[in-house]
N, C-alpha and C positions, 0 to 999 in steps of 0.2 A: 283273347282278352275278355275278361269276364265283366257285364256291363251291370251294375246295381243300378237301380230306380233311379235315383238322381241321373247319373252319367247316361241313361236312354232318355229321360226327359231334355236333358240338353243335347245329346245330338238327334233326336225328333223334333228339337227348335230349329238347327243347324238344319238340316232335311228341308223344314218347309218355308225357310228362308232361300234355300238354292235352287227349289224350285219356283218361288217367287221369281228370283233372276234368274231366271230358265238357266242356271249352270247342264252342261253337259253330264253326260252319264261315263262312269269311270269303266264301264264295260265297252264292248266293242261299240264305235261309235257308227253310227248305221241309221236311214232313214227306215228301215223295218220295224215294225212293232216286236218289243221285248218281252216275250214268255219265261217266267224263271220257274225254277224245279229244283229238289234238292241232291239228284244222286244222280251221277252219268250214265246208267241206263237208262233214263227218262229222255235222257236229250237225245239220245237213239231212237225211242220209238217217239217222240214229240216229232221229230223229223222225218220219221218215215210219214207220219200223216201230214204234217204242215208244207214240207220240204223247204223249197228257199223263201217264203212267205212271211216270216216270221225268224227272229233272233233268238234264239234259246241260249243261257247261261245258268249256271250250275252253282247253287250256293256250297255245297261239299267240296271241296277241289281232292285232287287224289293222293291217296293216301291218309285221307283224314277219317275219322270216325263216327260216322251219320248219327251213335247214339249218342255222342259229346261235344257236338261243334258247335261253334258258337261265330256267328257272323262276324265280319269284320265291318267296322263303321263305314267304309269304301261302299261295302257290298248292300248294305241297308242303306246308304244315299242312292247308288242305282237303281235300288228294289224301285225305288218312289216313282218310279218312270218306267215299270213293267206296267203291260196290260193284263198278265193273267201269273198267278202262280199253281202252278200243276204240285198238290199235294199227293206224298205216295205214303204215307203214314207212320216215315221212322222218326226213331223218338226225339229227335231236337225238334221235330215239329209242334212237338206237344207243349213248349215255351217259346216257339218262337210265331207261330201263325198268327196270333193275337197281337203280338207287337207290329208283324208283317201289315197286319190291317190296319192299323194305329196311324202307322206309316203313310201305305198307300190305299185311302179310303176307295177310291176309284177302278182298285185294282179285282179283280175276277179272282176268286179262291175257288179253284177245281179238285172234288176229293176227284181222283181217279181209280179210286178203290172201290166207289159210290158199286153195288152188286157183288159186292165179292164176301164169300163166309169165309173169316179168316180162323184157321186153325190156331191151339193152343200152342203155346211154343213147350218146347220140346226139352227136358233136359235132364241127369243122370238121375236125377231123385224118381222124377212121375216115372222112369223107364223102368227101376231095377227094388224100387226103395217103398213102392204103394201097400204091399203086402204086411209091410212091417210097420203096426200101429204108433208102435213109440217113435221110429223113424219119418212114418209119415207125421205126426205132431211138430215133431221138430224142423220138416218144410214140406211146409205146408203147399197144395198146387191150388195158383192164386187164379190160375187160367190166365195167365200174361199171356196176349195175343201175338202171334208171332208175324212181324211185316214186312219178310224177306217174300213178298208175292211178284214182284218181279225175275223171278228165277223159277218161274214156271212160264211155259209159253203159253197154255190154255188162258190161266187168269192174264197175262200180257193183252189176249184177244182182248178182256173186257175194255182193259185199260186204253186201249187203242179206241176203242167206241167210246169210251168218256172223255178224251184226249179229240176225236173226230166231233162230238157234241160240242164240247167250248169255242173249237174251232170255228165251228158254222154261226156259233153265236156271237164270233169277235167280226166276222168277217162273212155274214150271209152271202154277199155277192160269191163269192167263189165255191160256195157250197158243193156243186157238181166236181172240181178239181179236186178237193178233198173227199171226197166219197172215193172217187178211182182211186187219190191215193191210200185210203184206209183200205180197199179192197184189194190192192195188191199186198198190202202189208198181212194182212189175215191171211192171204195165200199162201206165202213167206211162213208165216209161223206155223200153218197147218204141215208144211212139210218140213218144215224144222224139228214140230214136235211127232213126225213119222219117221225120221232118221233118229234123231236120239231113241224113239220108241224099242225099232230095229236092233241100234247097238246093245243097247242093255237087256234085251229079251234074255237073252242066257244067263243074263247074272240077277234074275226074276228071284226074289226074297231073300236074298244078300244083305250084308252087313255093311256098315262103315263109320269110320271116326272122323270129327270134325273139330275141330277146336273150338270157333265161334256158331252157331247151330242155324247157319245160313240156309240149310240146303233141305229143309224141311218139307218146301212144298215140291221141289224136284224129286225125292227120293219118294213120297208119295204117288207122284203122279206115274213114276217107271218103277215101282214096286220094289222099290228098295227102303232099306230100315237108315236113319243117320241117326249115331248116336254121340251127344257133345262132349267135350272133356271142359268146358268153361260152364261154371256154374254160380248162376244168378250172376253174369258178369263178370267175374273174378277167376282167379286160377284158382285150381282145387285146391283142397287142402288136402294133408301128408293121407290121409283117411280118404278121399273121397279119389286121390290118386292110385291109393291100393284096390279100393271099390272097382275102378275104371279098369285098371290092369289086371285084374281078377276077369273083369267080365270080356273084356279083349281076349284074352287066352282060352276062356271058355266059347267065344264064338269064332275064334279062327283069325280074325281081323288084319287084314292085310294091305289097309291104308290109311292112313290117317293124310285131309287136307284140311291146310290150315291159308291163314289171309294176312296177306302184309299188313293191315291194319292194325293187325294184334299180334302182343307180344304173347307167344305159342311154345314159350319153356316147356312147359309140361309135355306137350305134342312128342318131342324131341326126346321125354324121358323116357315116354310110354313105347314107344318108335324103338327105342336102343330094349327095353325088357320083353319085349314080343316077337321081333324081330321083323319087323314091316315097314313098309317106305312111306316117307312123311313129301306131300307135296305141295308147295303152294300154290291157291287158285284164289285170285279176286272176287268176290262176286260184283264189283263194283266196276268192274273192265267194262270201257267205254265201248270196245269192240259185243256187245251184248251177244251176237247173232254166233261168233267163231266162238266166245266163252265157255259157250254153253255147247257147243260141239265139244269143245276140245274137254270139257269136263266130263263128259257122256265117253269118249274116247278112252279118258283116263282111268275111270270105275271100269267102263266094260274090260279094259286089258288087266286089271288088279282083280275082278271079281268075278270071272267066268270062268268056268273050269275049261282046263289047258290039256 
């Protein structure tokens, strides 16, 4: 439900009338202090450094679309009764954090991005289309930042030490309990990101299709290329699916993954004229730690020679 100015001003009266009558919070109900976040790999690594110290809930629920969701009035009456919201930078934040604070003036807004240079996001034009002046006029590269930084384990570390800062600031006394747990969590990833490293060694400057252009900073970081077939949001058009299928058969391409969140027609077209297997992978999977094995898995057996 989409909330115009009027209908947020009355339930922002509603809000601070229930919390006047101290109403309860429509989320788990819990003497722990409430952490909210917008994407369920947060509430994986919010929990490896808090662990049971703290309630972590997830304004995204699964299956939804982190760049179009829009809160339900339930979930913004609970917000008013978090202590901290852990921001990771996808794009409903970019209208909602302002009303978040409107809400709950009291509440901790953590970037957890705070140190991270984030990369251009990525897509068939800037890849294939820069050389050609009249085509580059026509779309133009705006530098849209890409904020799929949670699918990398390196930048995770940072997120983990800005995640481990709030912490200590919600809750000084226990400072020493979350340092141990932020420093096993950092262990975990450093050998997280030496097994996937591992797998994909052989499939070193390789190719791959995505639909949604999630996987930007991963194929970076294990020296792989991701090229997207969703452009500026949208499915291609009849032209820019010929572009795509042209450049698929010129590089060999022999996977395209695609995300339940999005509807991936085209994936399935390009998949049947090339002749390559389309598979889907969340980047949104609550399981963050096996996701990202099992996607490192899935490229290495598609993209290493056999």
């Amino acid at each position: 439900m989409r909330l115009n100015f009027l209908q947020f001003t009355v339930l922002f009266s509603i809000i601070m009338i229930a919390n006047l009558l101290l109403v309860s919070p429509t989320w788990a109900e819990d003497d722990k202090p409430l952490i909210a976040a917008s994407i369920l790999p947060q509430k994986y690594f919010i929990q490896q450094v808090a662990k049971d110290d703290f309630r972590v809930e997830i304004m995204v629920p699964p299956g939804a679309n982190p760049a179009t969701y829009e809160p339900k009035p339930s979930q913004l009456v609970s917000l008013s009764k978090a202590s901290a919201y852990m921001a990771i930078g996808v794009p409903f934040e970019k209208t909602w954090l302002k009303r978040f604070s409107d809400i709950n003036k009291g509440m901790m807004i953590v970037d957890t991005t705070a140190g991270i240079t984030k990369m251009p996001a990525v897509s068939i034009h800037n890849l294939t289309l820069r050389k050609n002046s009249e085509e580059s006029t026509k779309h133009p590269n705006t530098e849209e930042l890409d904020p799929h930084i949670w699918l990398s384990p390196r930048l995770v570390k940072i997120q983990a030490k800005n995640i481990y800062n709030a912490l200590i600031s919600l809750d000084p006394a226990n400072q020493k309990k979350y340092r141990h747990n932020l420093e096993d969590f950092l262990a975990e990833l450093n050998l997280l990101d030496e097994q996937i490293r591992h797998l994909l060694l052989p499939a070193k400057g390789r190719k791959f299709l995505v639909f949604h252009p999630s996987w930007g900073y991963f194929a970076k970081d294990y020296n792989l290329t991701m090229i997207p077939i969703e452009v500026e949001g949208n499915e291609p058009s009849a032209s820019e699916l010929a572009k795509i299928i042209d450049l698929a058969k010129k590089e060999g391409i022999k996977i395209i993954l695609t995300q339940p969140e999005f509807n991936a027609r085209s994936a399935e077209i390009i998949a049947k004229e090339i002749g390559c297997k389309v598979v889907p992978i969340s980047p949104l999977s609550p399981d963050w730690h096996n996701n990202l094995l099992n996607v490192a898995n899935v490229l290495a057996e598609a993209l290493s020679d056999k």
